[in-house]
N, C-alpha and C positions, 0 to 999 in steps of 0.2 A: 128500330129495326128497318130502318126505311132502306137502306141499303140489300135488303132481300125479298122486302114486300111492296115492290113496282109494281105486281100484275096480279091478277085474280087468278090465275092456276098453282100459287104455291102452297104447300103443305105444311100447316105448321105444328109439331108434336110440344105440347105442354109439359113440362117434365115435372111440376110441380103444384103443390096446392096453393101456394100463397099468393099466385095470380086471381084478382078479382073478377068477380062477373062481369066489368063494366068492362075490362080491361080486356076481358076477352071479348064482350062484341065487338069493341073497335077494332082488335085484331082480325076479326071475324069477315072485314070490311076486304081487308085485302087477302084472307088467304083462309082455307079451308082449315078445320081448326080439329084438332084430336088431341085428347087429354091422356095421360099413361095412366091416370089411376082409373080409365072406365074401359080399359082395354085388356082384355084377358090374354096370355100367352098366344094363344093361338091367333087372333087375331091382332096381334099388335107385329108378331112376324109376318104376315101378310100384308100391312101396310108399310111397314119400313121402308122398304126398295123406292115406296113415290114418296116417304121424306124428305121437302129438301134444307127445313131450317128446323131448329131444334130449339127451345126458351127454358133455359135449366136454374135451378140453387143449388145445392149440393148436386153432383154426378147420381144419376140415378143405377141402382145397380143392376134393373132391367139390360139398361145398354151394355152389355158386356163385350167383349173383343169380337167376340165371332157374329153377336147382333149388328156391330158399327161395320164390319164388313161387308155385310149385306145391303147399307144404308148407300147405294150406288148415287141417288139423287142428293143427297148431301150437300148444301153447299156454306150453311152461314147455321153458328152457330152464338148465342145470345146468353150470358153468366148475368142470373140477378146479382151477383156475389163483384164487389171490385176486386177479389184475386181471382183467379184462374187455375192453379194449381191443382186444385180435384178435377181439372176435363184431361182425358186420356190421348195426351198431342199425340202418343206414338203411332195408333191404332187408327189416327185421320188420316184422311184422305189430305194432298198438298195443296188441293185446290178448297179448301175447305177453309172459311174465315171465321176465328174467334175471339168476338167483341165483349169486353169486360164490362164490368159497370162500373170503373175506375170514378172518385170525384164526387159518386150520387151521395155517400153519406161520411163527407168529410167533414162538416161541421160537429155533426151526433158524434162522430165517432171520437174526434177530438174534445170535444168535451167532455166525452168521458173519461180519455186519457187523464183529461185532469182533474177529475173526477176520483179516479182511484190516486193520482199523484199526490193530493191535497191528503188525501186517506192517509196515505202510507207518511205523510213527511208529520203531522197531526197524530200518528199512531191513535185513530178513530175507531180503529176494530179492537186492538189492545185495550183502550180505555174503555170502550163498553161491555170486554169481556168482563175487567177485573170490576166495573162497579156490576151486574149481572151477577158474578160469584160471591160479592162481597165481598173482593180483594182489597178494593179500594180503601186507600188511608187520603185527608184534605193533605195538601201541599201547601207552602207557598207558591206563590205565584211563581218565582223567580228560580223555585225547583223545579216547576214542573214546565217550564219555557227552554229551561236545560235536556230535556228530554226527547223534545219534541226541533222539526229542523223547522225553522223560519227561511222562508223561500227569495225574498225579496233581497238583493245584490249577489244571490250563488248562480250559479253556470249549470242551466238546464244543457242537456247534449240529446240532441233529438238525429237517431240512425235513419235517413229516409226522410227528404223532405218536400213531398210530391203534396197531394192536395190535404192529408192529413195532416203531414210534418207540418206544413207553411202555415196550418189554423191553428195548431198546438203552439207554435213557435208567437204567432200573433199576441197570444194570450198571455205570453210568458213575460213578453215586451211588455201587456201594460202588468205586470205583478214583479214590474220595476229586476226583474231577472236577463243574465245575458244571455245569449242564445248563439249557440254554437251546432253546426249541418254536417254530417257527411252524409253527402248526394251522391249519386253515379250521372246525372243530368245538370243538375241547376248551382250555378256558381257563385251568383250576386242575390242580395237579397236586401231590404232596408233593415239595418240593426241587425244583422246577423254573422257570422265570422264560420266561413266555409273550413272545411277538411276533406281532403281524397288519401286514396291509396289506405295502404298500412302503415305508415307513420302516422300517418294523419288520424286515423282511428284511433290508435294508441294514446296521441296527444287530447284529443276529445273525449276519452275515458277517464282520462288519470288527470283531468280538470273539472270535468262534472262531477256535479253534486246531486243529481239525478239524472237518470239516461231515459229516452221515450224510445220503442221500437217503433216506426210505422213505414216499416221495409216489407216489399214482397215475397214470398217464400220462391227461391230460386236454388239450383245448386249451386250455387256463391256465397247465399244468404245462410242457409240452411246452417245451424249450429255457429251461428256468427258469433254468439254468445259463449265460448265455451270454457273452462277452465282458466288458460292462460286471458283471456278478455276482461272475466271474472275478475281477476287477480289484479288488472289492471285501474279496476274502478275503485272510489274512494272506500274504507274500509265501514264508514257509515253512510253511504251510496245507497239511490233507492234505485230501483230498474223498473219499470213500465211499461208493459207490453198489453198491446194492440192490432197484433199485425196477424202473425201465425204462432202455435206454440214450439214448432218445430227450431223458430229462431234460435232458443234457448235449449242449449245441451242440459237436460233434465238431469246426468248424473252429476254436473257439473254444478248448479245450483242447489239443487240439495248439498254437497259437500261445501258451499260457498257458503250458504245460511248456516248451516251444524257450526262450521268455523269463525266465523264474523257475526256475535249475536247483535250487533248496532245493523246489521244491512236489511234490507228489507226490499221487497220482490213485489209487484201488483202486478196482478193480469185478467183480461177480458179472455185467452185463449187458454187452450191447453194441449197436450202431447195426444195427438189420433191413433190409436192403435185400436181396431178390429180383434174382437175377443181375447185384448192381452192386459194384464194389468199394468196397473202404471205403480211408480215408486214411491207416487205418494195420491194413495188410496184410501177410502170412504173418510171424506169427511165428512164432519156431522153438520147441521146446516147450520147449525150455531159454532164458529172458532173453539174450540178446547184453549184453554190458556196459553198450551206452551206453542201454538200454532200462529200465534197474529202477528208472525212477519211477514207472512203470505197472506195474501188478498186474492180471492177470485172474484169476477164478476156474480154474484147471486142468481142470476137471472139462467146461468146455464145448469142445465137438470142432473150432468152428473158430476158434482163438483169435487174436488178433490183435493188435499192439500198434505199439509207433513203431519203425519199425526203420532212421530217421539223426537223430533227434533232437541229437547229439553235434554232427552240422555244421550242423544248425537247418536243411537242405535237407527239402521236401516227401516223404514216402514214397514217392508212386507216380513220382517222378523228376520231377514236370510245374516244379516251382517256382513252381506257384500254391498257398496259403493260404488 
């Protein structure tokens, strides 16, 4: 934050808890410091006005339109988060800077991406459901290697290929896999084979053998993913997403798995909606059988997945799609 905190009169509002104590003395160095969780209504309007840097994770819903109006000192605002998408551009001011945390966790995050990739191409949720139910029967070898994708000489196609794309693609290079970009930025790469536009997307779907998202949610981006794309990728295609859930047109995937039981779906994200249900709703914390072609990350608290996929009927019972 060096760019707002040159002088000891600036105002810095906390917008979150998972700043450390260490991390706030040193902030504390150069700029007066006020937390939103120890500030009541009424006093948190009373200091606004001499706010002029803000250090947020998710958008807090304190700052509402008519609070950010008021925030006339305003000038630089600081995302734990490398998207951006949850800070309310419309409602800032133009003189107002906001700095991502693009890059901080592009190794973790790529890792993980490969992480659920390995999952999904392994079907590692599937096999420990059915041995878990006592589904399981022994294989030969040579069955059960039929089943499962072996990664090494297929064509990873990675959407996005900024500081996560580039570690996930690294990885793919040594697991002896090709590696194929569409970028909006970066052209050349070692061992990688670029795509732009919409040909170019097309031809990078309807080659890969797995696709990684690790695009930012933009209205460009937004439903990149959607039916016709779907329709575009191999018919036992795995899709991995990392980025936003918003990417992925959810009616659309739902309809894509019901239809293609070989494809399979991994994600760390999921569809945001504020007191609405989503299409594929409670799942249990353990996969139900006929659910393990989706993969969520475990680690997020309200997970969710397809829970009648098997009879191709609507989750929430309605029998619309």
């Amino acid at each position: 934050m060096s760019l707002a905190l040159t002088g000891m009169n600036h105002k810095l509002l906390i917008c979150t808890d998972v700043v450390d104590g260490k991390s706030i003395r040193t902030l504390s160095k150069y700029s007066k410091i006020y937390k939103l969780s120890d500030l009541p209504d009424d006093r948190l309007d009373e200091v606004l006005p001499s706010i002029d840097c803000l250090l947020v994770f998710s958008w807090p819903s304190q700052l509402t339109s008519d609070r950010l109006q008021k925030m006339t000192s305003l000038r630089f605002i600081q995302s734990i988060l490398a998207g951006v998408n949850h800070i309310p551009f419309a409602s800032l001011g133009k003189n107002v800077i906001v700095s991502s945390n693009a890059g901080a966790y592009s190794d973790e995050v790529a890792e993980y991406a490969w992480a659920l990739l390995l999952s999904a191409a392994k079907r590692v949720v599937e096999l420990h459901v059915s041995l878990r139910d006592q589904r399981w029967t022994l294989k030969r070898t040579l069955d059960e290697g039929s089943e499962i994708t072996v990664l090494r000489e297929k064509v990873l196609g990675i959407l996005g290929f900024g500081g996560i794309g580039s570690v996930v693609g690294g990885i793919a290079r040594r697991f002896g896999m090709q590696v194929y970009a569409y970028s909006r930025n970066k052209s050349a790469a070692k061992g990688v084979k670029f795509f732009k536009g919409t040909n170019g997307l097309t031809e990078l779907l309807k080659k890969s053998d797995g696709v990684i998202l690790a695009l930012p949610l933009t209205s460009q981006t937004a439903k990149i993913m959607n039916a016709e794309r779907l329709s575009e990728m191999k018919k036992d295609g795995i899709l991995v997403n990392v980025a936003r859930g918003e990417l992925v047109d959810e009616k659309a995937i739902y309809g894509h798995l019901v239809s293609n039981p070989n494809f399979r779906y991994a994600t760390d994200v999921w569809w945001y909606r504020e007191n609405e249900s989503s299409r594929f709703r409670r799942l249990r914390e353990t996969f139900p059988p006929d659910m393990t072609r989706t993969t969520r990350s475990p680690s997020l608290s309200d997970l969710s997945a397809f829970e009648r996929t098997a009879s191709g009927a609507d989750p929430d019972g309605s029998g619309k799609m």
